[in-house]
C-alpha positions in Angstrom: 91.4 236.3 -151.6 88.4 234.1 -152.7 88.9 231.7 -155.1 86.3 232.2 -158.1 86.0 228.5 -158.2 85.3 228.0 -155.4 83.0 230.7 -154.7 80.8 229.6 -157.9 80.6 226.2 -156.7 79.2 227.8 -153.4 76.4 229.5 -155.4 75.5 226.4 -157.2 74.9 224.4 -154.0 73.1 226.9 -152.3 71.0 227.2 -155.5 70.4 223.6 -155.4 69.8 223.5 -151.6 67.2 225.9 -152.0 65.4 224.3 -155.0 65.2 221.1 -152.8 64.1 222.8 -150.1 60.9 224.6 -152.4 60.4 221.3 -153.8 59.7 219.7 -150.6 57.4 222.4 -149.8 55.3 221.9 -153.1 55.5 218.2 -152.7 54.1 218.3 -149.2 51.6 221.1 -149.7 50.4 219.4 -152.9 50.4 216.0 -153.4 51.6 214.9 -149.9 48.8 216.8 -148.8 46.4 215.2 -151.4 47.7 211.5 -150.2 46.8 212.4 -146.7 43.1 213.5 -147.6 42.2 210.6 -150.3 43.7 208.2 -147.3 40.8 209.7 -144.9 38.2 209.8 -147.1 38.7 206.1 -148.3 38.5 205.3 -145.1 35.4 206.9 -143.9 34.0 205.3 -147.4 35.0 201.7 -145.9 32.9 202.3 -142.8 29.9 203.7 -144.7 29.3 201.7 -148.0 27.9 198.9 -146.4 25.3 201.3 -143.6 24.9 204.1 -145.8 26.1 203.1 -149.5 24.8 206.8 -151.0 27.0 208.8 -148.5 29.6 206.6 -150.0 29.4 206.7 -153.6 29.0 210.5 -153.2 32.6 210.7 -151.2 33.8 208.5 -153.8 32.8 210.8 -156.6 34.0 213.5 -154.4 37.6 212.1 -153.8 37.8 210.8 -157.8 37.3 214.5 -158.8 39.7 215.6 -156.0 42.5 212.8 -157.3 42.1 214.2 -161.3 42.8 217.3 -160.0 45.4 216.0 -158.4 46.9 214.7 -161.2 46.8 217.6 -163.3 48.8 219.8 -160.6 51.3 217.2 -160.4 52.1 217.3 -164.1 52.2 221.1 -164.2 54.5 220.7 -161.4 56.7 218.3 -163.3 56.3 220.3 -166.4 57.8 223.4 -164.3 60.9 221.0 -162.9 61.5 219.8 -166.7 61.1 223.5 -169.0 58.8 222.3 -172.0 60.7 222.5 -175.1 63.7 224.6 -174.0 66.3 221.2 -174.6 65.0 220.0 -178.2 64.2 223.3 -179.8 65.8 226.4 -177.0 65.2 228.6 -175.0 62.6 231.1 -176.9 60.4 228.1 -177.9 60.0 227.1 -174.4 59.4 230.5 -173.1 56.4 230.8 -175.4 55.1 227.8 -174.2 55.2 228.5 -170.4 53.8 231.7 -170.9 50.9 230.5 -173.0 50.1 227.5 -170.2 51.1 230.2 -167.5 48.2 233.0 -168.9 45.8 229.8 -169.5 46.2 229.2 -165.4 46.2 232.4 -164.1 44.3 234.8 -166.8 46.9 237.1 -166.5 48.0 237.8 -169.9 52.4 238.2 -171.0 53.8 239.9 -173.7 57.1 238.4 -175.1 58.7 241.2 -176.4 62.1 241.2 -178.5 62.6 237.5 -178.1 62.1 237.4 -182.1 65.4 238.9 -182.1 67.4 235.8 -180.8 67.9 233.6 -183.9 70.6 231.1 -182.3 70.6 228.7 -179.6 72.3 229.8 -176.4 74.4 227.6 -174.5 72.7 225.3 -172.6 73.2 226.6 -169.1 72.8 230.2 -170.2 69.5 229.4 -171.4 68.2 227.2 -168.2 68.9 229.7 -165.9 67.4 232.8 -168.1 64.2 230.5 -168.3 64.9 229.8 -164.5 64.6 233.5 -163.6 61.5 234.5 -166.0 60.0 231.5 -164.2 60.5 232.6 -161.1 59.9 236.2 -161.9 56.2 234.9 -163.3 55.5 232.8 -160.0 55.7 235.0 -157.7 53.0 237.1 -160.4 51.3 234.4 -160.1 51.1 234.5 -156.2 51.7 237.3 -154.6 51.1 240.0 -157.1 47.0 240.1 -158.0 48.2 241.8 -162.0 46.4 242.0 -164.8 49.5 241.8 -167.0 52.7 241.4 -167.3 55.6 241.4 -169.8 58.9 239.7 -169.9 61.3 241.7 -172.4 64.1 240.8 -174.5 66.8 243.1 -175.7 70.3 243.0 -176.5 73.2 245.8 -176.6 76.8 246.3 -176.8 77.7 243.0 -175.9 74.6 242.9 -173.1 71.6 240.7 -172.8 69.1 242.4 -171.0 66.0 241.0 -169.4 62.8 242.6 -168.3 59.9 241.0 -166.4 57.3 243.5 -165.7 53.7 243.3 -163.7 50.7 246.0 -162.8 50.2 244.3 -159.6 50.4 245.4 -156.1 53.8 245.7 -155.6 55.9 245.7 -152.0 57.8 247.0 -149.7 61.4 245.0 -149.7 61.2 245.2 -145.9 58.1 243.0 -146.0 58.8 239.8 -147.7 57.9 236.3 -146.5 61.3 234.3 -146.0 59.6 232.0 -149.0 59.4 235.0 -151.2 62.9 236.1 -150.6 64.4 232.8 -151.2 62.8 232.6 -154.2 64.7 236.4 -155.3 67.9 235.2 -153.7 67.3 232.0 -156.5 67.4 234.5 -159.0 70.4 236.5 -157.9 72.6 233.6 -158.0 71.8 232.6 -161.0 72.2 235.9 -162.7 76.0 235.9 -160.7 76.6 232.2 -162.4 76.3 234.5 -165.7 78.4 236.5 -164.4 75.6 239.2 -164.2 73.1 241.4 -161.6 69.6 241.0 -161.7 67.7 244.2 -159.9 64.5 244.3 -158.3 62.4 247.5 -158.1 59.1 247.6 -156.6 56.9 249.6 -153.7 53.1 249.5 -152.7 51.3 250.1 -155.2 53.5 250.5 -158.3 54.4 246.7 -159.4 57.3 245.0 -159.6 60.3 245.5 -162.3 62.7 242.6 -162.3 66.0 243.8 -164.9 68.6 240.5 -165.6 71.7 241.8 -167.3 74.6 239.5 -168.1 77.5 239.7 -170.6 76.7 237.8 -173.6 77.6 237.1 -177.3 75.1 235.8 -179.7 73.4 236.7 -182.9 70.6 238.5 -183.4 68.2 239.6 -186.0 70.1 242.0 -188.0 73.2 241.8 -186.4 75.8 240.0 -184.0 
């Protein structure tokens, strides 16, 4: 018989394993890659400025614009490895403000719907990993869906918490996902199990994608317990 413990303890290093391993993608994609470019073009500057200064203070300007970019994606990145907000004042505040940074980046307007409902803090692992999964839920929008809109939903019932991240996009075929992709869904599954609950996917060609999170929870809401 497996040993609950022990199989939890499983989930959360996979989780973590998994996290490191999309961190080292971003890192090397982003600035890794940035690093490796500014390195060239400083170089190529070196041998110009002195034959053809122009040609140089144009790359210059080039790679200064290139390195603010730069800059900026690496503090959205570390803005999505520390959740704005969700430690000092929980887990709706900080939902609000991905979301509004999130639509800002992508022009893809969310609706939060029924988060008004949660008037109490949730523990602090319960909320990490329900951000956790909206986040990931909203990335993958972000890239592989081409929406218009989405909405992430709140509602709560008979002792239930219930989840919903909606899009309009293109949807997909399960059969078809990049291994990327469907580590990123597998991410979400074991956090929803830490919760002890499911998390569901629905989706086909055409029809965009329904992400449900259910879990067993107790906490007070607006109008009742």
């Amino acid at each position: 018989m497996t040993n609950p413990t022990a199989q939890a303890k499983a989930i959360v290093v996979q989780t973590q394993e998994e996290e490191r391993y999309r961190l080292a993608r971003m890192l090397q994609a982003g600035p890794a890659q940035l690093l490796a470019n500014a390195t060239f073009e400083i170089e190529t500057c070196l041998r110009l400025i002195d034959t053809q200064p122009q040609t140089a203070h144009e790359g210059l300007e080039s790679l200064l614009r290139e390195l603010q970019q730069g800059l900026t994606d690496i503090r959205d990145l570390i803005s999505n490895l520390q959740p704005p907000l969700l430690e000092e004042l929980g887990l709706v505040a900080g939902l609000r403000k991905y979301v509004a940074r999130f639509s800002e980046q992508t022009n893809i307007p969310v609706d939060l719907i029924g988060w008004e409902q949660l008037t109490e803090r949730l523990p602090a692992t319960v909320e990490l990993s329900i951000f956790r999964i909206v986040q990931e839920a909203l990335e993958n929008i972000r890239h592989h869906s081409q929406a218009s809109h989405a909405q992430v939903e709140f509602s709560f019932q008979d002792g239930y918490l219930t989840v919903l991240i909606v899009d309009n996009g293109k949807g997909f075929a399960p059969t078809s996902l990049a291994p990327g992709r469907r580590w990123g869904l597998v991410m979400m599954q074991d956090r929803a199990e830490l919760l002890e609950g499911n998390l569901q996917i629905f989706s086909e060609p055409g029809n965009g994608v329904r992400v449900i999170f259910t879990a067993p929870l107790r906490v007070s809401i607006l109008n009742g317990n």
